[in-house]
Structures are given as structure tokens and as C-alpha cells.
N, C-alpha and C positions, 0 to 999 in steps of 0.2 A: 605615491599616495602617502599622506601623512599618517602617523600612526594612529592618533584620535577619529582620519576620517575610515582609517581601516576597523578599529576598535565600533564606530556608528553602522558601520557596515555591519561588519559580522554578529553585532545585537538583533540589528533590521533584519537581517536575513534569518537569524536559528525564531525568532519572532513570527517573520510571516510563513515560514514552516510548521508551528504552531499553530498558527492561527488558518492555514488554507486547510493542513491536515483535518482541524477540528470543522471544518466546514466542511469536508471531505464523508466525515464520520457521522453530521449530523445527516446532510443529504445519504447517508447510507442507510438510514433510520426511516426518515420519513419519506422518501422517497418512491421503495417498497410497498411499504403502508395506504400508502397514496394511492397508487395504481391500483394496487387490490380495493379499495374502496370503489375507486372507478372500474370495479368489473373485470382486471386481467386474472385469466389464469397462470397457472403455474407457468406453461408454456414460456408467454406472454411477459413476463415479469424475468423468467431465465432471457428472451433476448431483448429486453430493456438493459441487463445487466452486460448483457453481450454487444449491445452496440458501443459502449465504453471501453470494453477490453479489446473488440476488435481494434479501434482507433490507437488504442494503445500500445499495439503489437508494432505499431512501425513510427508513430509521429513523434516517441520519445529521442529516437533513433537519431531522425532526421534534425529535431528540436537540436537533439546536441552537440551535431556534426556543426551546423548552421550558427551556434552560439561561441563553437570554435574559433569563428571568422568574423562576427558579430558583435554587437555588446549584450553583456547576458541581460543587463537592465534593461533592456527594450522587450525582449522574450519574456522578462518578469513582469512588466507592466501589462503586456497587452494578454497576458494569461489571466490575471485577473479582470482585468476590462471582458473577455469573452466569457469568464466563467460568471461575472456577477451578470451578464446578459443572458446567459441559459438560467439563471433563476428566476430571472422577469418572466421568461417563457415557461417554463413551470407552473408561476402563478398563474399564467394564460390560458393553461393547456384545457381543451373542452374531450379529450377522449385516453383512454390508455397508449393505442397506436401512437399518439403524437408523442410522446414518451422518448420513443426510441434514437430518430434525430436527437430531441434535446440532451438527451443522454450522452449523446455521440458529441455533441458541443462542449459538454461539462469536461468528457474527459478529452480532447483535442486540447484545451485550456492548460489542465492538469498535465498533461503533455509536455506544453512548452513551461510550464513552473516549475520543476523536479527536477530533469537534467540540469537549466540554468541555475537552480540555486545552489546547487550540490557542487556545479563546478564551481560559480563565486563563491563560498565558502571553503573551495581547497586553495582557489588564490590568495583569498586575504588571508590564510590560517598561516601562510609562508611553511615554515618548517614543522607546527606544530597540526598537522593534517589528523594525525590519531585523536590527538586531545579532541581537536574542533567536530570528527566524527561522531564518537560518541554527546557531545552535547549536540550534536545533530538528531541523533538517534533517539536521545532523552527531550528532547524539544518536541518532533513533531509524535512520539510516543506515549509522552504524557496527552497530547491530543486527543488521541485513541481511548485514552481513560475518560476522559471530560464527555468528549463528544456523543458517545452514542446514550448517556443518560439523558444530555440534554434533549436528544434528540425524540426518546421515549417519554419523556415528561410536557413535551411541545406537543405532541399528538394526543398523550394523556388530557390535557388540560384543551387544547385547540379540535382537538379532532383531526381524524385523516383528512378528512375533506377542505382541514383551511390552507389557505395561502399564504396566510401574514408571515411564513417562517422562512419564504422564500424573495419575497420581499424584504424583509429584514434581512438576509445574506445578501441580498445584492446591494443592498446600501454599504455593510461594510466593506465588501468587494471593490467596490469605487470608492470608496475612503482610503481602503489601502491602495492602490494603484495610483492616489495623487500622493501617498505620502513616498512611497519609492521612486517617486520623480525627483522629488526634491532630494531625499537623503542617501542615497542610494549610490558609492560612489566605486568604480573600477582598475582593479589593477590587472594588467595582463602580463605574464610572464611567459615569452615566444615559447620557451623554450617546454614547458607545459600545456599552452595550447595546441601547438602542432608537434608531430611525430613518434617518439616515445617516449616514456619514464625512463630513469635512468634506475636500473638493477632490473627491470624487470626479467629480463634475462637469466641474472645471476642465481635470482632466487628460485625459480623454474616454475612456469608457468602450465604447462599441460595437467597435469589429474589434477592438482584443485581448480582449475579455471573450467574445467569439465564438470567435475561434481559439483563448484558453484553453481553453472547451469541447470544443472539437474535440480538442486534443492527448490534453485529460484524455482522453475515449474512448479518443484513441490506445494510450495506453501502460498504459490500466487493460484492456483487453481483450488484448494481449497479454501482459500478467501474469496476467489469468484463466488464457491458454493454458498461459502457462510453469510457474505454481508450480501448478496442480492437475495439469495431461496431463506436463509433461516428463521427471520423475522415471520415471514407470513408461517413460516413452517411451524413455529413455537406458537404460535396464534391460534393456528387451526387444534393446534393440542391443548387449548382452553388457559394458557398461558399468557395474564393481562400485556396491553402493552409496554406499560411501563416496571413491567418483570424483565422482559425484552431487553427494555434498554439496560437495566441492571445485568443481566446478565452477560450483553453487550462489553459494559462496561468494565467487568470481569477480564474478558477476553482481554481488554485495551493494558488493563491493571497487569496480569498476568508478560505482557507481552512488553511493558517496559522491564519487570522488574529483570526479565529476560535480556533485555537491551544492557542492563547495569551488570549482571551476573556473566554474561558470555564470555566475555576476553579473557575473565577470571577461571572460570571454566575452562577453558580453550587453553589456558597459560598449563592445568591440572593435568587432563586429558589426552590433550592434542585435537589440531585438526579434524582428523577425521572420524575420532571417537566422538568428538563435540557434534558432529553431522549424524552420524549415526543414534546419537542420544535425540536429536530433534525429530528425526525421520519414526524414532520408536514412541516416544511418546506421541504423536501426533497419530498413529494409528492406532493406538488404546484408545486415546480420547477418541478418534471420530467411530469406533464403534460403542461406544457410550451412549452418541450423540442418538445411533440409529436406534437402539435397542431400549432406550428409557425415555419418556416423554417427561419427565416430573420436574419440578423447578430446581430441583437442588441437584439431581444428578447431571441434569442440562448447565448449570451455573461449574459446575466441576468441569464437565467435561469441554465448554470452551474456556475456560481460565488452561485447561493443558492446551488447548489449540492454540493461544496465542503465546503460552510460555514456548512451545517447540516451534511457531513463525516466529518469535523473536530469536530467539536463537539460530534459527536455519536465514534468517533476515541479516543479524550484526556479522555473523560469517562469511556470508557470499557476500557482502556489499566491501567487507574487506578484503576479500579475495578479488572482485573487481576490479574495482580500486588503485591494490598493491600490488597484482599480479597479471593484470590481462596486456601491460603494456603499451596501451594507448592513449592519446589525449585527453582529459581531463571531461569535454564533453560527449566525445564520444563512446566513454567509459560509463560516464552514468548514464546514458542516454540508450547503451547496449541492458545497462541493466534494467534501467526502467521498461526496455520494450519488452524485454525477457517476462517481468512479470505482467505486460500486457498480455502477455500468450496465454499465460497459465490463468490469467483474470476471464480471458474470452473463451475458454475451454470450459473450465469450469463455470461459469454462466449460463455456455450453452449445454453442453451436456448433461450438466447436472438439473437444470430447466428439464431439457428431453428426458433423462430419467425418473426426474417425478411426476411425469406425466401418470407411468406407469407403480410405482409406490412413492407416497409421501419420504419415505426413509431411504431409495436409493440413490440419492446423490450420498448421504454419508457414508453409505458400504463400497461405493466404488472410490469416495477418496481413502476408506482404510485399505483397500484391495494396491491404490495407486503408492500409497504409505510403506507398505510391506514392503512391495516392490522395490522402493530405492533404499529401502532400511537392507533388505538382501542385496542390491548391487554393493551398496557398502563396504558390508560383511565381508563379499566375495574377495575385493577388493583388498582388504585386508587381511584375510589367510592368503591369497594367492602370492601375496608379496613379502609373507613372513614363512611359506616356503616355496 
């Protein structure tokens, strides 16, 4: 591949990670909103969010094994082709139950786009994988900031009840998927798509590849909780929509600036202090979340939630990565399933506990918080004596 068509590549690619991310972020928005208009309860609305993370738990898995042996550009095309097709069904849908499939389509889609582009992105970067990571991380991160106002001010102005916002995604959905036909071009390097990294070994792969997994849970289950349950939940405590989305927005703000500060951190710290600082503020914040309904304490307390998911985010995905020793697809495709677990847990469980109080999905993710912020801990006196 030539180096211009590697340079067209790697634009296209940190671009429509952008661009699917903030489509990601707005469906997170209105999505919610929606369903509750049509009548779900809380239940109802936790396994809408749950039938996405179930799918999630294994298809990114498969997605990445599959893109190993594959061209990832066919996985990237046809994930937007299915996901701009669950937005037509969206605008279709005549009950909340019908939800749940499309749900499951949406992220099936989002499945096959996130390992494959993670892995094209570490072929064309050749040697410079760090660099191209973080403008990974700042691409579809700034997303996260865009996304969930637009998506609060779509509702604000259109109402829960309209459709046009979902129709309008599936048009650019199919825009973009004819424009990665064309420009969209691959390089394979055998020696990265099958077998191992080379040092994975050297550098030792066991306790952080361990506590990567644990954080992932961490911050993928309380993101179940926050972007399926919180919107209605901020609502029900007289909090406009388009508060929602600003606060939202917070969270995305909060959660890049965390993406630019980590390594930096991380270089200060160390490893495992840097996990432990994510794990401690994200149980501050979520008992914030439970114990104060008011727009300013809620605007605080998830701007800490996604400063400690970005941070417990840019860490385990470099732990991944650098240290699990495996192919390229199958690395991102372990981590993306990884946070389909903790997306389908916290969807569902946190749905089931607020059956029972409005506020117990946030006290059982500070309860879950504690938790790995103490195996941490342990972890480190037990190893300094």
C-alpha cells in the first residue's frame, strides 16, 4: 500500500470512528426517551439496553477472529449498511417491546465496526500504533462530547415521539458505507494478523491483563447503567431534557479530557495507581449520583464518571493491545466483548434494581466500585510485603 493510500486510510478510518461513535451517543439519547414516551418502564427500558450488550458479549469476539482471516473492509461496510437499517426500523417501531430485536441489530452492527476498525488502524499505523491509538481514543471521544447534546436538543425541539432523527442516521449510515467502498484501502501484515505479538512475553502479561479485565467490567457496567437507565432517571427528578443531554455531554467532555491526560498520568503514577485512581473516583461519583437529584450535583458527578471510564478505558485498551499477546483482531474483538458483558449486566441488573428504588442501580455500581478499588489495594501491599 502506498503511503498516501495508507495516510486516506487512516483519516477514513479515525473519521468514521467519529462519526459511528457520535451516532452511537445520539441513539443513547434518544433512544431511552423514546421508549419511555411509548410507555416502557424502567424494567422494559434496562432490557432494551440489555439486548445490545447481550449481542455484545460474544459478536465482537467472533467479528475479530473472522476479520483476522477477512478483509476488515467488508466488516466495516456491512456494519454500517445493518446499523443504518435498525434506524429505519426505529422509525417503524409501533410498541416499546419491538425495541428490543432492534436494539439487538444496532449493536450486532456496532460489533462488526470496532474490532475491524481498531485492527485497520493498528496495520496502517505500521510502527507508530501508540501515536495512532490515542488519536483513536481523541476521535471517537470527542464524539462522546458532541453526541449526547445533539441528541438532547433533537428531542428538546422534535420531541420523544418523532422519527426524523432516525431517519436522518440512516441516511448518513448509507453514505458512509458507499464512501468506504471506494476509499477504504488494506494492508495485511501475516505476521500481526495471525499468532502473537512479538514481546508479549517479555513484558509479562498476567496481573495487568487480569486487572485490564476487571476494570473493563468496571466502567462497561456502569455505562450499561448510565446511558440506558440515567436519562429517564434524570427526568423522572424534573431535570429538562435538554439538561440531560448537557449533562451527558459533561460526562463525554470529562471522558476525553481523561483520554489526553492518562499516559501522562500513567507515565507519574504507574500502572496500577492509575487503575486505582479510576476505580476511586468513579465510586465517589456514583454515590453522588444516588444521593443528590439537583442539576449541578448530577452535572459533577458524571463529568467524574467519565473522567475515571476514560481513564480505566485508555489503560486497559493499552493493556490489551500491548500485553494480551494475540492477533490484532482478536485482541480488540476480546476487548470489545469484554465490555459487552459489563454493558449487558449493568442494563440488566441495574433495570432490575430500579424496579425496586429509582437510585439503586447507582449504589450497587458504587458497592461494585469499592470492590475493585479494594482488590487493587490488596494487590498492592500484598506485593510490597
Amino acid at each position: 500500500m502506498k503511503c498516501d493510500e495508507k495516510g486516506l486510510t487512516l483519516v477514513l478510518a479515525l473519521a468514521l470512528s467519529f462519526l459511528i461513535q457520535m451516532i452511537v451517543g445520539i441513539n443513547g439519547i434518544i433512544v431511552p426517551l423514546f421508549a419511555k414516551h411509548m410507555g416502557a418502564k424502567p424494567l422494559l427500558l434496562g432490557l432494551i439496553g440489555a439486548a445490545g450488550g447481550l449481542i455484545y458479549t460474544f459478536m465482537p469476539l467472533i467479528a475479530g477472529m473472522l476479520s483476522d482471516r477477512f478483509r476488515r473492509k467488508t466488516f466495516i461496510v456491512v456494519s454500517m449498511l445493518l446499523y443504518g437499517l435498525s434506524c429505519i426500523f426505529y422509525a417503524m417501531a409501533a410498541n416499546p417491546q419491538i425495541l428490543i430485536p432492534i436494539r439487538a441489530l444496532e449493536w450486532c452492527s456496532i460489533s462488526l465496526f470496532w474490532p475491524s476498525v481498531e485492527a485497520l488502524l493498528a496495520e496502517v499505523s505500521g510502527k507508530n500504533i501508540d501515536r495512532t491509538l490515542e488519536k483513536f481514543n481523541l476521535s471517537w471521544g470527542s464524539a462522546t462530547v458532541v453526541a449526547p447534546m445533539i441528541g438532547g436538543l433533537l428531542v428538546t425541539a422534535l420531541g420523544a415521539e418523532s422519527r426524523i432523527p432516525f431517519i436522518s442516521l440512516a441516511i448518513i449510515l448509507f453514505t458512509l458505507s458507499f464512501l468506504s467502498i471506494l476509499a477504504i484501502r488494506e494492508v495485511r501484515d501475516v505476521k500481526l494478523s495471525r499468532g502473537k505479538y512479538k514481546g508479549a512475553e517479555r513484558r509479562g502479561a498476567g496481573d495487568p491483563v487480569r486487572n485490564a479485565i476487571i476494570v473493563i467490567l468496571l466502567f462497561s457496567t456502569i455505562g450499561g447503567i448510565i446511558f440506558n437507565l440515567f436519562p429517564a432517571y434524570a427526568v423522572d427528578l424534573g431535570i429538562l431534557a435538554s439538561e440531560v443531554g448537557l449533562i451527558m455531554l459533561f460526562n463525554g467532555l470529562f471522558r476525553l479530557i481523561a483520554f489526553l491526560q492518562a499516559y501522562r498520568i500513567e507515565r507519574k503514577i504507574g500502572e496500577k495507581r492509575t487503575l486505582l485512581l479510576g476505580a476511586a473516583v468513579m465510586a465517589i461519583s456514583l454515590i453522588l449520583t444516588a444521593f443528590d437529584g439537583t442539576t449541578l450535583i448530577l452535572s459533577v458527578a458524571l463529568s467524574m464518571i467519565g473522567f475515571s471510564a476514560g481513564v480505566l478505558y485508555a489503560e486497559s485498551i493499552s493493556i490489551m493491545l500491548g500485553k494480551s499477546g494475540h492477533a490484532r483482531g482478536y485482541a480488540a474483538g476480546l476487548f470489545e466483548s469484554l465490555i459487552g458483558v459489563g454493558y449487558f449486566l449493568g442494563s440488566l441488573v441495574g433495570g432490575a434494581a430500579a424496579e425496586y428504588s429509582p437510585n439503586a442501580p447507582y449504589i450497587l455500581g458504587f458497592l461494585l466500585s469499592s470492590a475493585v478499588f479494594l482488590m487493587l489495594l490488596s494487590q498492592k501491599l500484598i506485593k510490597r510485603y
